[in-house]
C-alpha positions as CSV (number, residue, x, y, z in Angstrom):
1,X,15.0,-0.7,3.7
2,X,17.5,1.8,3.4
3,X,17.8,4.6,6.2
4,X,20.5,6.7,4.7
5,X,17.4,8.7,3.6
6,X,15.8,11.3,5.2
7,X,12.0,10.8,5.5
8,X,9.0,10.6,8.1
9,X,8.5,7.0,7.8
10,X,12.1,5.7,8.2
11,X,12.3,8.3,11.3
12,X,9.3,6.2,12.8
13,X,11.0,2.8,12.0
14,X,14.3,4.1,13.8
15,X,12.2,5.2,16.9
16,X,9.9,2.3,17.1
17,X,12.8,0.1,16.6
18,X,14.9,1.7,19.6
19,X,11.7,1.5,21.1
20,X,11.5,-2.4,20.9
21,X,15.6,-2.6,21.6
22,X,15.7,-0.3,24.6
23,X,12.3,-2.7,25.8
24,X,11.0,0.8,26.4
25,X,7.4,0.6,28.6
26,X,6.2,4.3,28.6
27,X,5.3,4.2,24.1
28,X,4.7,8.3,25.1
29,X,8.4,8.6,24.7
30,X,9.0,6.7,21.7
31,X,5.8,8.2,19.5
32,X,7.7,9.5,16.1
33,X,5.7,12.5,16.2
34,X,7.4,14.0,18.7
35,X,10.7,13.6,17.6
36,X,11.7,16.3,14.4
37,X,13.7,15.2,11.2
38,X,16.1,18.1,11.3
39,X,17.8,15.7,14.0
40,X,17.4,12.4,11.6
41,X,21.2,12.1,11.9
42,X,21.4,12.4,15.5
43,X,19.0,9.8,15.9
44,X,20.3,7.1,13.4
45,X,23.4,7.5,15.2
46,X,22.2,6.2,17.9
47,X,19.9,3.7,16.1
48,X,23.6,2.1,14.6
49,X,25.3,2.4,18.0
50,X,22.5,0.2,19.5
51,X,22.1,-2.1,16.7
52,X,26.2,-2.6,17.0
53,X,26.2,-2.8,21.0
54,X,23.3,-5.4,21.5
55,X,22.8,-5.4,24.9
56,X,22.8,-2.6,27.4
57,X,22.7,-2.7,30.6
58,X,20.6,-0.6,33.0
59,X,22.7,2.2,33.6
60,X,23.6,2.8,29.6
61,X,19.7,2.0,28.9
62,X,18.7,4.8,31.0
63,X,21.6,7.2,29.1
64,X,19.9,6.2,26.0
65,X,16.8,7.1,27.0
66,X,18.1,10.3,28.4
67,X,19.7,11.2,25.6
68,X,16.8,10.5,23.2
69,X,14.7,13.1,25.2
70,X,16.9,15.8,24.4
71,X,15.9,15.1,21.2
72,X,11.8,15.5,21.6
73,X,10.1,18.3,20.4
C-alpha cells in the first residue's frame, strides 16, 4: 500500500495504525471521520516519525496524542 496518495481510506489506515502504535484506549479519538484530508500531510508526518521512533515513552505519547487533536475536526 502506498500512502503518498491522498485518499479517505489510506487516511483511516494512518489513524487506525497510530491508533494501534500509540496503544491508544479512548477509539473516540482515533475514528478517521473526524480527522479532515486537507491535513493528510500533517498527519503522515507524524504516521513516518512514529513508524521511525518505535517506542515512545509516556511523556512523548501524550504529545502525540496532543498534537493529533489539533488536528480533529
Amino acid at each position: 500500500m502506498s500512502l503518498e496518495k491522498k485518499s479517505e481510506e489510506n487516511l483511516a489506515y494512518i489513524i487506525h495504525e497510530m491508533g494501534r502504535m500509540l496503544q491508544v484506549v479512548n477509539d473516540s479519538i482515533m475514528d478517521p471521520k473526524d480527522y479532515d484530508i486537507n491535513n493528510y500531510d500533517e498527519l503522515k508526518s507524524l504516521y513516518d516519525l512514529l513508524k521511525q521512533k518505535g517506542r515512545l515513552t509516556v511523556a512523548e505519547t501524550q504529545a502525540f496524542i496532543a498534537e493529533l487533536r489539533e488536528y480533529r475536526k
